[in-house]
C-alpha positions in Angstrom: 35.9 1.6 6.2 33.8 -1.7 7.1 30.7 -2.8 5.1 27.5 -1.5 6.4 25.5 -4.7 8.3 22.4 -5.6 6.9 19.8 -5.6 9.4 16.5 -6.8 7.2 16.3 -9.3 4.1 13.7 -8.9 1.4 12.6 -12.9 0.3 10.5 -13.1 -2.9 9.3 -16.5 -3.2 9.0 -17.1 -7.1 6.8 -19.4 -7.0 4.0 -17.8 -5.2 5.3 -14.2 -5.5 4.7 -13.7 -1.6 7.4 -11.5 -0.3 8.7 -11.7 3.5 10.6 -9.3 5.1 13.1 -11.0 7.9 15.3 -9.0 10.7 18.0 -11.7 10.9 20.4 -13.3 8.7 19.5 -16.8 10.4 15.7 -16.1 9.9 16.6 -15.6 6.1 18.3 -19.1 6.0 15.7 -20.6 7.7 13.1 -19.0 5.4 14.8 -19.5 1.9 15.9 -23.3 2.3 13.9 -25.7 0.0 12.0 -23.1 -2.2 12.5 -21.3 -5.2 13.3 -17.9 -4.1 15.4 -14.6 -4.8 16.7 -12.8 -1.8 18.9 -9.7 -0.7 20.0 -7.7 2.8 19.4 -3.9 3.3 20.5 -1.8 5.9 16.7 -0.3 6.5 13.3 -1.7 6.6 11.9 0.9 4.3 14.9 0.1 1.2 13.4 -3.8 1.8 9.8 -2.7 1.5 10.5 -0.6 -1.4 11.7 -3.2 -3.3 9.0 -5.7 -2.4 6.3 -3.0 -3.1 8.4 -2.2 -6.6 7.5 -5.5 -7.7 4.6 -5.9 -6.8 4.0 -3.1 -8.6 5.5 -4.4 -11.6 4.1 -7.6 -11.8 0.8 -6.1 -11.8 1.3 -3.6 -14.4 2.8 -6.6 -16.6 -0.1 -8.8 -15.7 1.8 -11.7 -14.5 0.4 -13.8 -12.0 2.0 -16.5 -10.5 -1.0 -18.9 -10.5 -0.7 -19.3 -14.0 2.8 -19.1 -14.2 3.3 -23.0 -15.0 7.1 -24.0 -14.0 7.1 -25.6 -17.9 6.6 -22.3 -19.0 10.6 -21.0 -18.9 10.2 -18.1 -21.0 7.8 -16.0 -18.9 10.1 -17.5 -16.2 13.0 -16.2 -17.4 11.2 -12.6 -17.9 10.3 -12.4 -14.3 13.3 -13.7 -13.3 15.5 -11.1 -15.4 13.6 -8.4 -13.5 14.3 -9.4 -10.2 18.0 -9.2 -11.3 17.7 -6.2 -12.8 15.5 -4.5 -9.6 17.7 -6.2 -6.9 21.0 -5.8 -8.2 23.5 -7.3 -6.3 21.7 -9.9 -5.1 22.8 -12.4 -2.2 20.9 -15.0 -2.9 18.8 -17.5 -5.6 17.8 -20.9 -5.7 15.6 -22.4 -7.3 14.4 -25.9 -6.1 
């Protein structure tokens, strides 16, 4: 049976927490080059806006924000970073610039 084609990609930029949702795989390339970001495909829209509205929602009831989240500060790094593994799974995608 062939793999299921992604049709959106959820982007979370970590360092400004925005999250983009993108239709194309060459959108997603486009988008992600050159910044720190964590990114996956999903066959829906509404499975990549769960997952951006999940950590949203996690971030706030953790009360981290990413304007004080100073890139020296690898620890709480790390913490937010661990949860995006752990929300996204199999992820396709990190870098960090």
């Amino acid at each position: 049976m062939a793999k299921s084609k992604n049709n959106f990609y959820a982007i979370h930029y970590i360092g400004t927490g925005e999250n983009v949702i993108v239709k194309t795989w060459a959108e997603c390339q486009k988008k992600t080059k050159g910044r720190a970001n964590r990114y996956r495909g999903f066959i829906t829209e509404e499975e990549a806006n769960k997952l951006a509205e999940d950590l949203r929602a996690w971030l706030a009831r953790e009360n981290y924000s990413y304007i004080d989240l100073d890139c020296s500060d690898k620890e709480r790094i790390n913490v937010v970073l661990e949860k995006l593994k752990e929300m996204t799974g199999d992820f396709y995608g990190m870098a960090v610039v």
